[in-house]
C-alpha positions in Angstrom: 26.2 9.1 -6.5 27.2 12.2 -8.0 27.9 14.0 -4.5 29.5 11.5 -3.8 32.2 11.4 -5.9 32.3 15.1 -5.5 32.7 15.0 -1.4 35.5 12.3 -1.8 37.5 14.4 -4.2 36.6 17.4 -2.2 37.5 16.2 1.3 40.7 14.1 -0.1 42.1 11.1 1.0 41.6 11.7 4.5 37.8 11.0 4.1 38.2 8.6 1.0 37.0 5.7 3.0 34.9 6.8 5.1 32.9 8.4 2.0 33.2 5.3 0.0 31.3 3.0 3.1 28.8 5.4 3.5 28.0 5.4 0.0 27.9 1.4 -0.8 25.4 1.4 2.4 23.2 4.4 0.7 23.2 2.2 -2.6 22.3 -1.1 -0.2 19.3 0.7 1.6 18.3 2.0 -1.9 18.5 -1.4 -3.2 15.9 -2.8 -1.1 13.6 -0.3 -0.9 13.4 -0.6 -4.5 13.6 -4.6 -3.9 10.3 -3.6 -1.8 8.3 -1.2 -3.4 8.6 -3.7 -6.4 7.3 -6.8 -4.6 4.3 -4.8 -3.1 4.1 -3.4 -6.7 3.6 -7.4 -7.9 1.6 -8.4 -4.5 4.1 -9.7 -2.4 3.8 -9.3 1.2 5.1 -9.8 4.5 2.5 -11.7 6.6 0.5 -9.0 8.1 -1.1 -9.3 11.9 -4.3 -9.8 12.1 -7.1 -7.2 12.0 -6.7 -4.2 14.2 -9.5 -2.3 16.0 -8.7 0.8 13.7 -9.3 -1.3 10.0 -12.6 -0.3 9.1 -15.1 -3.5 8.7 -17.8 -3.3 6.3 -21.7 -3.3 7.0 -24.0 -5.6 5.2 -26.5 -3.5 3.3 -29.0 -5.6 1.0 -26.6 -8.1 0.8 -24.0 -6.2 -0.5 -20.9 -5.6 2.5 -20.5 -1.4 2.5 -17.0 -0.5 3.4 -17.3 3.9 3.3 -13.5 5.3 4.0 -11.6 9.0 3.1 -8.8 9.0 1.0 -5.8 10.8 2.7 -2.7 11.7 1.1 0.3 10.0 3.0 -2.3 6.8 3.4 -4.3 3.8 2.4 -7.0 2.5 5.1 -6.7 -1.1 6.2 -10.2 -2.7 5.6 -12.0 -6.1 6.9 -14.6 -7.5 5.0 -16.1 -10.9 4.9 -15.5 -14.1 2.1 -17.9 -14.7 -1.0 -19.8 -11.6 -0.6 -19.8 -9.0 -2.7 -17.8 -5.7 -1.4 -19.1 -2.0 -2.0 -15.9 -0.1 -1.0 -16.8 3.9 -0.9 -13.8 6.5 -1.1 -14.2 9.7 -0.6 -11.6 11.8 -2.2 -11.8 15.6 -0.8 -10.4 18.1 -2.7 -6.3 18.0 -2.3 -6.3 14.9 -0.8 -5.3 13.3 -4.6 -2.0 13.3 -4.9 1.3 11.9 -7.5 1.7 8.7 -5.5 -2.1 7.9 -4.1 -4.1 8.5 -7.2 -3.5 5.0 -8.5 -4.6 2.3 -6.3 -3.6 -1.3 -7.4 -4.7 -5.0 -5.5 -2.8 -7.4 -7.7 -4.3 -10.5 -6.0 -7.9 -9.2 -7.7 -6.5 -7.7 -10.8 -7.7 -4.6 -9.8 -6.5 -1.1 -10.7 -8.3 2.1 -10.0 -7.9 5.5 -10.8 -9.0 8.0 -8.3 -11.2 11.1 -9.0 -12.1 14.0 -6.5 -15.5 13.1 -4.7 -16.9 9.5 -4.3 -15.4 6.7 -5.3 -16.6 3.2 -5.0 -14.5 -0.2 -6.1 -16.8 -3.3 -6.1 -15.1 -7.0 -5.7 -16.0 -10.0 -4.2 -13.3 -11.8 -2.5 -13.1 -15.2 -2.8 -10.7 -16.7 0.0 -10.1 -15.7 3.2 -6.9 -14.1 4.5 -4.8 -11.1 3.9 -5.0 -9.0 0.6 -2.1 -6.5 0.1 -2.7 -3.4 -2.3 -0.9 -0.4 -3.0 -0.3 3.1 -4.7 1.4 2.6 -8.1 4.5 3.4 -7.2 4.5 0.5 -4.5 5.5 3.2 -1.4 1.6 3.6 0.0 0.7 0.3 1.5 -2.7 -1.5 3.0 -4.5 -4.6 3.6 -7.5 -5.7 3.3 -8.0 -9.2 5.6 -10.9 -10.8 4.2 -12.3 -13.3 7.1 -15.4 -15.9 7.2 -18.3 -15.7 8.7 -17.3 -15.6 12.0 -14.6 -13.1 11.9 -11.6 -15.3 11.5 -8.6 -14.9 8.8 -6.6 -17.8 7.3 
């Protein structure tokens, strides 16, 4: 907003408008992202599609559904697991893929909040419904899902 001001004055009145619109649509974008990175923050969502053939789906391993990803640092992975069973979710984190934004990991709908340490990782949950989970970083810009389905594959 600062620069603002400063390349109105500096351009004059020529410009005054045009610098003036430009900056009430920068403060509207900025608005809603905010708007956005604060309702995935509280576990808000858009309805997602369904599973895609790149979410990774867990395996059942003595009863226990084993979901192994790799933390990267612009990214959260989109994961498929199935209702009422217990959920194993490995993460590896390699070194410098830990980062200011993805070392927090928050699922509001679980009240789950995890803090992410260099090597494995592993968040255990059992989710109860079927349908789409949304979770993010904690500052609400690093997004995934996690579409919990029953037995047969299908989401709510």
């Amino acid at each position: 907003m600062l620069g603002l001001g400063s390349l109105t004055a500096a351009l004059g009145r020529r410009f005054n408008r045009a610098v003036l619109r430009a900056g009430a649509v920068l403060v509207a974008v900025m608005g809603l992202a905010m708007l956005s990175q604060g309702a995935a923050l509280a576990g808000w969502s858009l309805p997602a599609a369904p599973a895609q053939s790149g979410d990774l789906a867990a395996r059942t391993e003595s009863g226990v559904q084993t979901v192994y990803s790799t933390l990267e640092p612009n990214r959260y992975p989109d994961i498929t697991v199935t209702a009422g069973e217990p959920v194993r979710w490995v993460i590896d984190a390699p070194d410098g893929s830990i980062n200011g934004c993805n070392n927090r990991i928050f699922i509001p709908a679980l009240d789950l909040e995890y803090a992410f340490q260099p090597g494995e990782n592993v968040i255990e949950f059992t989710p109860g419904e079927t349908g789409t989970i949304s979770y993010t970083c904690w500052m609400g810009m690093i997004r995934g899902t996690i579409t919990v389905t029953d037995g047969d594959g299908n989401a709510a």
